[in-house]
C-alpha positions as CSV (number, residue, x, y, z in Angstrom):
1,X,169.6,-108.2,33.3
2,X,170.8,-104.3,33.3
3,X,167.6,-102.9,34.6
4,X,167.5,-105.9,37.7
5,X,171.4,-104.1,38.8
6,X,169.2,-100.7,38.3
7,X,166.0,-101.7,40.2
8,X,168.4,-103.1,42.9
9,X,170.6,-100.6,43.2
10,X,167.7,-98.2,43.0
11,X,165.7,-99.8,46.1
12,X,169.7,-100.2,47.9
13,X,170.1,-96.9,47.7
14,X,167.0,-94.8,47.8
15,X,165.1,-97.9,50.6
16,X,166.9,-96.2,53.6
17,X,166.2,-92.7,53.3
18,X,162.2,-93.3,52.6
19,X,162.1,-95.1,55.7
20,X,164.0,-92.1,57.4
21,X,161.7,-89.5,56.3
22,X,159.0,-91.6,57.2
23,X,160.3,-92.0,60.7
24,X,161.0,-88.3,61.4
25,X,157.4,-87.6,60.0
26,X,155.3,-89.7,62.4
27,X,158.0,-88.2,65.3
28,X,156.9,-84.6,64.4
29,X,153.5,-85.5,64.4
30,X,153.6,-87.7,67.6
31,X,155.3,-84.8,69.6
32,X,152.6,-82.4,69.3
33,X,150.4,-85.1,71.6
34,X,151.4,-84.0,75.0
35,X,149.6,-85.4,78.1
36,X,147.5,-88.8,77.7
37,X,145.7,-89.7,80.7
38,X,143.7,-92.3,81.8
39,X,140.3,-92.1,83.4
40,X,141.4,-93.6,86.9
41,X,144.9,-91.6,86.8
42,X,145.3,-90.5,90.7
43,X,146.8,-87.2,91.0
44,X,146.7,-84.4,93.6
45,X,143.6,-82.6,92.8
46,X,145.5,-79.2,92.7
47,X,146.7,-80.2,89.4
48,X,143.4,-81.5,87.9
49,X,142.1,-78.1,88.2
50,X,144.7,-76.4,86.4
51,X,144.6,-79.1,83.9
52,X,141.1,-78.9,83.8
53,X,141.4,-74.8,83.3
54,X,144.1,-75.2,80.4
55,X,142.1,-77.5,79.2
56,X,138.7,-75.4,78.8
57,X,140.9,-72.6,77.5
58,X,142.4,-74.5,74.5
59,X,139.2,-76.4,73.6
60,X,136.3,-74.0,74.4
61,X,136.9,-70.6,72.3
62,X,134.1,-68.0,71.6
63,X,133.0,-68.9,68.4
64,X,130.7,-66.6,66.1
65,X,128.7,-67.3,63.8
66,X,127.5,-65.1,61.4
67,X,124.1,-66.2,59.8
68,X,122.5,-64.5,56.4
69,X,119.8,-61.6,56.6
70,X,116.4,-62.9,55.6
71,X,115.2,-61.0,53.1
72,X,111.2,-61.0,52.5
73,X,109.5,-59.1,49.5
74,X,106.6,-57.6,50.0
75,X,104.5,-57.1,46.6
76,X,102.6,-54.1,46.7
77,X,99.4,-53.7,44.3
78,X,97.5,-50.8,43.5
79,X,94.0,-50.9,44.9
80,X,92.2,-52.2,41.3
81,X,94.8,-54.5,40.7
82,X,93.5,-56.5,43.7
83,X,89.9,-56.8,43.7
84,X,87.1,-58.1,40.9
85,X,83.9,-56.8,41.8
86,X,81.2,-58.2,39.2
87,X,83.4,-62.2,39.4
88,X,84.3,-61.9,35.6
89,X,87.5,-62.5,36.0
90,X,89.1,-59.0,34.7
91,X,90.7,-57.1,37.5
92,X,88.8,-53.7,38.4
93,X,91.4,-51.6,36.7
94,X,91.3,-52.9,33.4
95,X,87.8,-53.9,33.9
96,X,85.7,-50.5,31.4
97,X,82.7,-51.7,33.6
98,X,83.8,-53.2,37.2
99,X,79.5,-53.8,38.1
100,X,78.9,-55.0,34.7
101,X,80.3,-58.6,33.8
102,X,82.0,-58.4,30.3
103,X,80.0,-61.5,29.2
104,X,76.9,-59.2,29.1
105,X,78.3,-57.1,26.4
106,X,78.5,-60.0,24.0
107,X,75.3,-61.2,24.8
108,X,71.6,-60.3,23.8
109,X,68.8,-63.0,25.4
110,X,65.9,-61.0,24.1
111,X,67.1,-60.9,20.4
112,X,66.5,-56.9,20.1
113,X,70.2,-56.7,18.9
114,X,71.1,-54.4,22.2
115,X,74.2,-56.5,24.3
116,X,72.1,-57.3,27.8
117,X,74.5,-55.0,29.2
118,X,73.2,-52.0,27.4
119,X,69.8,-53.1,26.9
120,X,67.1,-50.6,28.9
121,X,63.6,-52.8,28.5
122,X,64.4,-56.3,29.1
123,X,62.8,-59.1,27.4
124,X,61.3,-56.6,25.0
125,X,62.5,-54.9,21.6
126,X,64.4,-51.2,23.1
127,X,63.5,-50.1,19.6
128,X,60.2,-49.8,20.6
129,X,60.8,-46.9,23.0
130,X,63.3,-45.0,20.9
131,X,61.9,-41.6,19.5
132,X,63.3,-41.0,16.4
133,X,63.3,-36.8,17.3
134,X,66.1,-34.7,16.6
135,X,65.3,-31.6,18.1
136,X,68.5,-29.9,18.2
137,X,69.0,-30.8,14.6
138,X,72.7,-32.1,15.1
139,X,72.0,-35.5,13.6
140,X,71.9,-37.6,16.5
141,X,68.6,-38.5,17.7
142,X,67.9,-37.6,21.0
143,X,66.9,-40.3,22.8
144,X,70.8,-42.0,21.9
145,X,72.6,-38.8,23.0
């Protein structure tokens, strides 16, 4: 029973100055709207133009926009890094051989034991043709020097 005398008193007391703030809040916002006009209003046409030249000045301002730079990389490569001259897949500056694929140097199709890369007589044994001379006597034979 106490807190209905609150609640009442409450809404008696605090009802009427809601509705008075209320009141003055849509009147300051409804005082801002000036002129309403309707489309068939018939006026002097003196006034239209000055209305109409108020009008462009309050609505139409210079706007700028500012947009972002466009940035572009460029990737510059150094002229080996580019290019892969015998198709092996190894770039021509890490390539020891750029003419030579590297899958000759692990290969030997005539069974001489000389990598195809390497190998002088094809389809024969190299061995064949080596001399075994060392005429300079500095251990190496001459025909592998």
């Amino acid at each position: 029973m106490k807190t209905t005398k609150y609640l009442l008193l409450f809404i008696i007391l605090i009802g009427p100055a809601l509705t008075l703030s209320n009141v003055k809040f849509v009147a300051k916002y409804t005082a801002r709207l000036t002129h309403v006009y309707a489309e068939d209003d018939e006026r002097d046409g003196r006034e239209e133009e000055d209305d109409d030249n108020k009008e462009s000045d309050d609505y139409y301002q210079d706007v700028q926009t500012v947009g972002e730079p466009i940035v572009r990389y460029v990737t510059v490569v150094d002229p080996g890094f580019d290019r892969d001259t015998d198709g092996d897949l190894l770039v021509d500056a890490l390539d020891p051989d750029p003419t030579i694929k590297q899958q000759e140097f692990f290969t030997d199709d005539d069974g001489d034991s000389v990598p195809n890369a390497l190998d002088k007589h094809k389809g024969e044994d190299d061995l064949v043709y080596i001399s075994f001379e060392d005429t300079n006597n500095n251990g190496i034979l001459d025909s592998l020097e």
